[in-house]
C-alpha positions as CSV (number, residue, x, y, z in Angstrom):
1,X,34.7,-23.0,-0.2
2,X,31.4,-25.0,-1.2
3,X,28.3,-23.1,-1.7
4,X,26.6,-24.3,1.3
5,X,29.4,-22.5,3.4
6,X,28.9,-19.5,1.5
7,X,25.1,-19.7,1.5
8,X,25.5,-20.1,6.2
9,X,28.6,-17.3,6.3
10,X,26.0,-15.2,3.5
11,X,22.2,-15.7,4.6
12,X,21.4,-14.0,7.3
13,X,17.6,-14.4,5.4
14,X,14.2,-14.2,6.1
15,X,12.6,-16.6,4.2
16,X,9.5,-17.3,4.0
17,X,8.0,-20.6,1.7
18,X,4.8,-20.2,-0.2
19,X,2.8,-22.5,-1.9
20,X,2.5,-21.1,-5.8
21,X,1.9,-20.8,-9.4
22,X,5.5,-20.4,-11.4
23,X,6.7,-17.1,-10.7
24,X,7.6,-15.2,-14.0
25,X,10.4,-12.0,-14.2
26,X,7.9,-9.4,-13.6
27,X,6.1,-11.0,-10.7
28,X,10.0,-11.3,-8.9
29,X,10.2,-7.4,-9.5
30,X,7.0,-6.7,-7.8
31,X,8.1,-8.9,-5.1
32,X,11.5,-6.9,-4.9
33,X,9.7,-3.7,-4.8
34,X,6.5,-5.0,-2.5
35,X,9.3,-6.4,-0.3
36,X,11.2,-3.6,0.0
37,X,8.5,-1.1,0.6
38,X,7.1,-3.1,3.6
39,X,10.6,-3.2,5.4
40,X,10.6,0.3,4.7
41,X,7.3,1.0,6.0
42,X,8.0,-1.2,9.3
43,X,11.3,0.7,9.6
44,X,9.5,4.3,9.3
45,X,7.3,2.9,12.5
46,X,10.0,2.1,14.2
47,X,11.9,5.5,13.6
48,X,14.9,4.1,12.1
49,X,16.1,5.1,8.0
50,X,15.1,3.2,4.8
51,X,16.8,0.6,3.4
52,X,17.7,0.6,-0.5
53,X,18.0,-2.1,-2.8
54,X,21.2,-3.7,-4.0
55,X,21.7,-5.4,-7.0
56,X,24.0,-7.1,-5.7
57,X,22.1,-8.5,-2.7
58,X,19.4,-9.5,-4.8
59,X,21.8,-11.7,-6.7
60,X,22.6,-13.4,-3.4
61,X,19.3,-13.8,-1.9
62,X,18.2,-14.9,-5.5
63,X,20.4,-17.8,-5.0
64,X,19.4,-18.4,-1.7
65,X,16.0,-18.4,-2.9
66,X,16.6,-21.4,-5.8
67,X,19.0,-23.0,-3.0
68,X,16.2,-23.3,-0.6
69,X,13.4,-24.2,-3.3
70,X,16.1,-27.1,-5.0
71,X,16.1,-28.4,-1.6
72,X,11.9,-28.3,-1.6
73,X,11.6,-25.2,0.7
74,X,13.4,-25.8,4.0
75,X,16.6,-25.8,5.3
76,X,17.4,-26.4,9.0
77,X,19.2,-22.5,9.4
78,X,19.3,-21.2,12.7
79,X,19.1,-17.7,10.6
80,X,16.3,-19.0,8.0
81,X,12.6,-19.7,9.6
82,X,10.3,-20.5,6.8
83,X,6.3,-20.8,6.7
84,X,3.9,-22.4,4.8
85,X,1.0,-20.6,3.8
86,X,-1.2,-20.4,0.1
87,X,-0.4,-16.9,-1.4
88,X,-2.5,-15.9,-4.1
89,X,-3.8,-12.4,-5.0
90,X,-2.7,-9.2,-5.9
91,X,0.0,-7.3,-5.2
92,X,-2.0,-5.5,-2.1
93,X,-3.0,-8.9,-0.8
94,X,0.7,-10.1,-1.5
95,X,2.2,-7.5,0.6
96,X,-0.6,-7.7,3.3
97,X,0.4,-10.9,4.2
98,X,3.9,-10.1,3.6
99,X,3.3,-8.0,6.6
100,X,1.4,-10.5,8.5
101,X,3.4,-13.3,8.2
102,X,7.1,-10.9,8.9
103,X,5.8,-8.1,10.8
104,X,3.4,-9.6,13.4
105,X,6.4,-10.8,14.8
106,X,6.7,-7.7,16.7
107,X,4.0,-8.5,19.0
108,X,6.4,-11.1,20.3
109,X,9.1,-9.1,20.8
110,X,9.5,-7.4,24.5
111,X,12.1,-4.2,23.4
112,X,14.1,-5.5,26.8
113,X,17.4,-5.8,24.3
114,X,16.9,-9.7,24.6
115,X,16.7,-11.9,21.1
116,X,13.5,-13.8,21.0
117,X,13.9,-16.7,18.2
118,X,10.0,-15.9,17.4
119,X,10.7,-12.6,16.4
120,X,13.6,-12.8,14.2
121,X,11.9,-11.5,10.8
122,X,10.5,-8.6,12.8
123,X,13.9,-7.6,14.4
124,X,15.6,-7.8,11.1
125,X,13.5,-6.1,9.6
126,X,13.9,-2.8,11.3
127,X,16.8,-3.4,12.8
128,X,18.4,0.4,12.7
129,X,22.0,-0.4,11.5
130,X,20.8,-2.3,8.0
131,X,21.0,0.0,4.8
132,X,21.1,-2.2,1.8
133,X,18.3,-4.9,1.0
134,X,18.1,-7.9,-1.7
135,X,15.3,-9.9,-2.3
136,X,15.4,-13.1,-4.4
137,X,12.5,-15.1,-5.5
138,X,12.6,-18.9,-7.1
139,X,10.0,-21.8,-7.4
140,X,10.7,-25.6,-7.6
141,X,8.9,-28.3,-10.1
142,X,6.6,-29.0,-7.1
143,X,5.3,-25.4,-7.4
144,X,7.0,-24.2,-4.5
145,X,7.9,-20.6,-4.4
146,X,10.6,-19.4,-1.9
147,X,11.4,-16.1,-1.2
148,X,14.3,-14.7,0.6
149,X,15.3,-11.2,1.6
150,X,18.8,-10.1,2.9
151,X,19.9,-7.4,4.8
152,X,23.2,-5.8,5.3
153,X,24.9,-5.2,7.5
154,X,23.3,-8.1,9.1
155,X,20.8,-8.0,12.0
156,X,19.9,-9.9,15.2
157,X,23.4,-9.3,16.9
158,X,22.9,-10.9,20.3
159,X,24.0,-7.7,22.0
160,X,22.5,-5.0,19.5
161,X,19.4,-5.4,20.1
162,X,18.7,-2.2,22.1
163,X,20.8,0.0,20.3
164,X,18.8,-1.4,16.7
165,X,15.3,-2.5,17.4
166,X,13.0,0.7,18.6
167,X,9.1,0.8,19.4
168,X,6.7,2.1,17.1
């Protein structure tokens, strides 16, 4: 099995493409922990449990991550959506457009039990059946920096949505 058949059976991702400086091993940590703290907040809104952190998931989404940023940020994934956007700052302006850029989505989203493809991060996100979350982070030569976060068991299950996605 090649690893792009992996990566489509794997990746049920949010991704989202930044423009950069190199990121270093502690800036992917506080990304890990940033990310996982605003799913956990958007989940706490939306009355469903926390997710915890796998190692193993952020081994996947880590090569997700360099995947997407070897190909220069995008890949045409019916599960991936990416956005371009400068992200500079600290870590509380790093997570406050983390939160803008997945969980404004939810102003898109009518809670009618329908999948809406502009909503996708949102849904995921909180989506009440999830418990274990990976987030990997990579950058390119070009100063691209992907990140990618993974969720399992997997979300935005055409006909799910009303048992897993709840209003704040």
């Amino acid at each position: 099995m090649s690893f792009n058949q992996i990566f489509i059976m794997s990746c049920v991702a949010t991704a989202a493409l930044l423009q950069s400086e190199v990121v270093n091993a502690q800036e992917e940590e506080e990304y890990h922990l940033l990310a996982l703290d605003l799913s956990n907040e958007a989940r706490a809104m939306h009355h469903v449990g926390p997710l915890f952190m796998s190692d193993e998931l952020n081994q996947m989404a880590q090569m997700c991550a360099q995947w997407y940023a070897d190909q220069g940020g995008w890949f045409n994934h019916p599960n991936n959506i990416a956005h371009t956007c400068p992200f500079r700052g600290d870590a509380g302006e790093k997570k406050q457009y983390a939160r803008e850029l997945w969980y404004a989505e939810v102003d898109k989203y009518k809670f009618n039990g329908d999948f809406d493809v502009n909503s996708g991060h949102f849904t995921q996100m909180v989506w009440a059946a999830s418990r274990l979350f990976g987030f990997g982070l990579s950058s390119n030569t070009n100063g691209v920096v992907v990140g990618v976060a993974l969720y399992t068991p997997k979300g935005n299950i055409l006909t799910q949505f009303q048992q897993n996605v709840f209003p704040a």
